[in-house]
C-alpha positions in Angstrom: 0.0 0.0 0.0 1.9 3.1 -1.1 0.8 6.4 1.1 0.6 10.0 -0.1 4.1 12.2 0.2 3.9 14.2 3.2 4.7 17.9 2.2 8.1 19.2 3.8 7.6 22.7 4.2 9.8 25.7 4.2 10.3 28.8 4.9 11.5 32.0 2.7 14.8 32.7 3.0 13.8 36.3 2.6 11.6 35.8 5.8 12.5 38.1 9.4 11.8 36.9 12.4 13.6 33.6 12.5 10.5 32.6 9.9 7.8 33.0 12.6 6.2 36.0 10.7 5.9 34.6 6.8 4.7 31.8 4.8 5.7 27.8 4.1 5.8 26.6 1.4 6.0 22.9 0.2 7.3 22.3 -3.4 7.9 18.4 -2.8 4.8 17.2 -4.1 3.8 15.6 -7.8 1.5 18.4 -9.5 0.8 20.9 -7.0 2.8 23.2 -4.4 1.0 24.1 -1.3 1.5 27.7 0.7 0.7 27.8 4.6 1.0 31.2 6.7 3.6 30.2 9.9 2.0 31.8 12.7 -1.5 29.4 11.7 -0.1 25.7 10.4 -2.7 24.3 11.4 -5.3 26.8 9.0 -5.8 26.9 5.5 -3.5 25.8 2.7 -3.8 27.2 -0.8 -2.6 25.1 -3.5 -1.4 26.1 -6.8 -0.2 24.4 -9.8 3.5 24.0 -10.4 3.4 26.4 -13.3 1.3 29.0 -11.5 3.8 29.3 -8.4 6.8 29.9 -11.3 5.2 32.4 -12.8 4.2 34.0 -9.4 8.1 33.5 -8.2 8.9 34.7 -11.1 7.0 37.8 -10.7 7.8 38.2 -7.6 11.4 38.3 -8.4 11.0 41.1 -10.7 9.1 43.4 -9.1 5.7 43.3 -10.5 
């Protein structure tokens, strides 16, 4: 019986605070990359495809 990955989340490096004041993300999974705010682990978790978080990242990076 094969289980589901279990998603290893991390935090920005670009994050203050030691990371208690940012988001997680978790990148390791097949098809999909899930974004948690730290100070709530337990609360929701958006999902977005692969190509979606690139292109966010991306934007991100570039100052749009």
């Amino acid at each position: 019986m094969n289980s589901a990955p279990t998603p290893r989340w991390r935090v920005s490096t670009r994050s203050g605070n030691g990371g208690d004041t940012c988001v997680e993300v978790a990148d390791n999974l097949p098809g999909q990359v899930l974004v948690r705010d730290s100070t709530d682990r337990a609360g929701a978790v958006l999902t977005f495809a692969p190509t979606a978080w690139r292109a966010f990242v991306a934007g991100v990076r570039t100052g749009r």
